[in-house]
N, C-alpha and C positions, 0 to 999 in steps of 0.2 A: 633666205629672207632678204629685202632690198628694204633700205631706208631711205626714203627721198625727203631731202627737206629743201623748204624754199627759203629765200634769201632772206627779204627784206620786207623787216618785224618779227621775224623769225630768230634767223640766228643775228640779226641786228640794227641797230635802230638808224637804220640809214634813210627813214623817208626825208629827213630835213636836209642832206645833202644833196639827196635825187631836186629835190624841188628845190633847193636854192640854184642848181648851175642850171636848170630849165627855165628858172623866173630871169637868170639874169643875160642866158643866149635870149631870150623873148627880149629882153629890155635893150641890148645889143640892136635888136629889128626895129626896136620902136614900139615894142608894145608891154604894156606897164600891169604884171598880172598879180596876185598875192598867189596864197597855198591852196586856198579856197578853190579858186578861177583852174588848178589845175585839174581836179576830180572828176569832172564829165569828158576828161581824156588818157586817163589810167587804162588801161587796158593791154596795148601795144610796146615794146619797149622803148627807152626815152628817145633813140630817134623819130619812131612814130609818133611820138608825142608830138617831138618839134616839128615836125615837117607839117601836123595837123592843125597845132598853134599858130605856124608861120604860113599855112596854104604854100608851101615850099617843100621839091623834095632837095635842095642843095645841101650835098654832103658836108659842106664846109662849116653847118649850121652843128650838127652833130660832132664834127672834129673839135669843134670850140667847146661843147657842152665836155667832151670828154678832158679837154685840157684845166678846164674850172674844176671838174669833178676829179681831178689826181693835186691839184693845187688846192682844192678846199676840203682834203678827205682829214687830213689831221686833226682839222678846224671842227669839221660835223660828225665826223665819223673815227673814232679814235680806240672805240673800244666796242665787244661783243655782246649780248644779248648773257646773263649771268649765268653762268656752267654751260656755256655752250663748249669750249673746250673740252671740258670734264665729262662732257655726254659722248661727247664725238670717240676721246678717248677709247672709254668701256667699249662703245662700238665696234669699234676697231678691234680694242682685243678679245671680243667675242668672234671677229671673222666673218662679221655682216657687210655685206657689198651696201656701202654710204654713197647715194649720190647727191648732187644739188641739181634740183627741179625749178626753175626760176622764172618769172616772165620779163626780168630786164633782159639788157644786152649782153653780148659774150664779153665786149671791151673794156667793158664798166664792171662786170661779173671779175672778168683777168683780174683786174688793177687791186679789187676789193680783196680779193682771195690770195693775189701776192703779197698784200700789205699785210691781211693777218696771219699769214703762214698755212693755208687751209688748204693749199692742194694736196697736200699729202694725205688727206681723211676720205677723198671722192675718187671713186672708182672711174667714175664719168660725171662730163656735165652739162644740161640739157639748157638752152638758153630760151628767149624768147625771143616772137616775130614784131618785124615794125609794121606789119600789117594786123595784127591783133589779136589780143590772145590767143596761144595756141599749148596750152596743159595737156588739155585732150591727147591732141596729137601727140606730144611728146613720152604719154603714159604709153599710150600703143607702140612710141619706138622701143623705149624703154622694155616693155614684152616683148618685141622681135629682137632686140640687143641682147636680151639676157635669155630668152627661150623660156620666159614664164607666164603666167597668169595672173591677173590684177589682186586675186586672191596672194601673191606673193609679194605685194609691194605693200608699204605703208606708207602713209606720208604726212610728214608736218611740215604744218601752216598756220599763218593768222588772221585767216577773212574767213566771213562768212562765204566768199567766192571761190575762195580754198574748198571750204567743205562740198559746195553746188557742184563746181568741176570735180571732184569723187567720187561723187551721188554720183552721178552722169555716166562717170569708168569705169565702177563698181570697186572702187579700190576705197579701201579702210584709211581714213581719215584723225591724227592724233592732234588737237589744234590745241594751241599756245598763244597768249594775248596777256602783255602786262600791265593793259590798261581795261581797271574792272566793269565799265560802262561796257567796253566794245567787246570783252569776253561775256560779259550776260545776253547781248545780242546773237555770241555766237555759240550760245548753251542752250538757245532757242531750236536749234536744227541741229547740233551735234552735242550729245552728251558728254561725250569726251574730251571734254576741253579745261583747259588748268593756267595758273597762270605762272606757273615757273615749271621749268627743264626738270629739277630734283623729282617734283610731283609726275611729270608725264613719264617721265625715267621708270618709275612702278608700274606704270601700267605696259611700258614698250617692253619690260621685262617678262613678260606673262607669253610675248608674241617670237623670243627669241630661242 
């Protein structure tokens, strides 16, 4: 069995850091966005963001978002999503191949996972493209890497986008959301969804 989980809302509540060092490489170009203004270009990892923000593909735009984003991680991003340690743990000493499934980038992904100590729980790990979400794809490498079928993976998330891109792969979908508005929307199209680790932990137990 393969456990894929995704990053961010997931195992942590990193959206305010993503969108601060992206509001403030925009405000760096000269253009003045809130949290809101970034929504309609989630998709891609955050140099596809910028480059799409800025009609720019200048790397130098992305190298700056990454140096905000390791100088403001303390600041926004200091601590996990609650037993996310404690989950990863039992994983572990059950012998389930853990991976992170993610659609940011690999650099931002690095920095995140050296600073909480988390390489050591992922077998592999599958990033995202600046050209635009690619889950899909990465589910299918993920069965040519491991030599399995979608029926062998599980995966936690916290979008209703999560669930859509599973529906799609045919891979079993465990979603997670600690904010109870946007979990009722996502209990709309997947039953299985909880809003703390302890809760979905009973039910990932059933699959191991």
């Amino acid at each position: 069995m393969i456990v894929a989980f995704d990053f961010d809302g997931t195992l942590a509540p990193s959206f305010n850091l993503v969108n601060r060092c992206i509001i403030q490489v925009a405000k760096d170009n000269g253009i003045f966005l809130k949290e809101s203004d970034l929504i309609p270009y989630y998709g891609p990892t955050e140099e596809g963001m910028i480059n799409n923000i800025l009609k720019s593909d200048n790397r130098a735009n992305f190298k700056k978002y990454l140096q905000y984003y390791s100088e403001y991680h303390n600041i926004e991003l200091n601590r996990l999503n609650p037993y996310v340690n404690e989950l990863l743990d039992h994983l572990k000493d059950k012998g389930v191949n853990i991976i992170l499934l993610t659609g940011r980038s690999k650099e931002s992904t690095n920095i995140s996972l050296a600073y909480f100590g988390l390489n050591k729980y992922f077998t592999k790990v599958y990033t995202g493209s600046k050209n635009g979400s690619n889950k899909a794809f990465n589910f299918t490498k993920v069965m040519k890497d491991f030599s399995c079928s979608s029926k062998d993976i599980i995966y936690i998330g916290d979008s209703k986008k999560d669930v859509l891109e599973c529906q799609k792969s045919n891979i079993k979908i465990l979603s997670i959301n600690f904010d109870n508005e946007r979990l009722a929307k996502i209990k709309e199209i997947n039953n299985f969804s909880y809003s703390s680790f302890i809760e979905l932990e009973k039910e990932l137990n059933k699959y191991l």
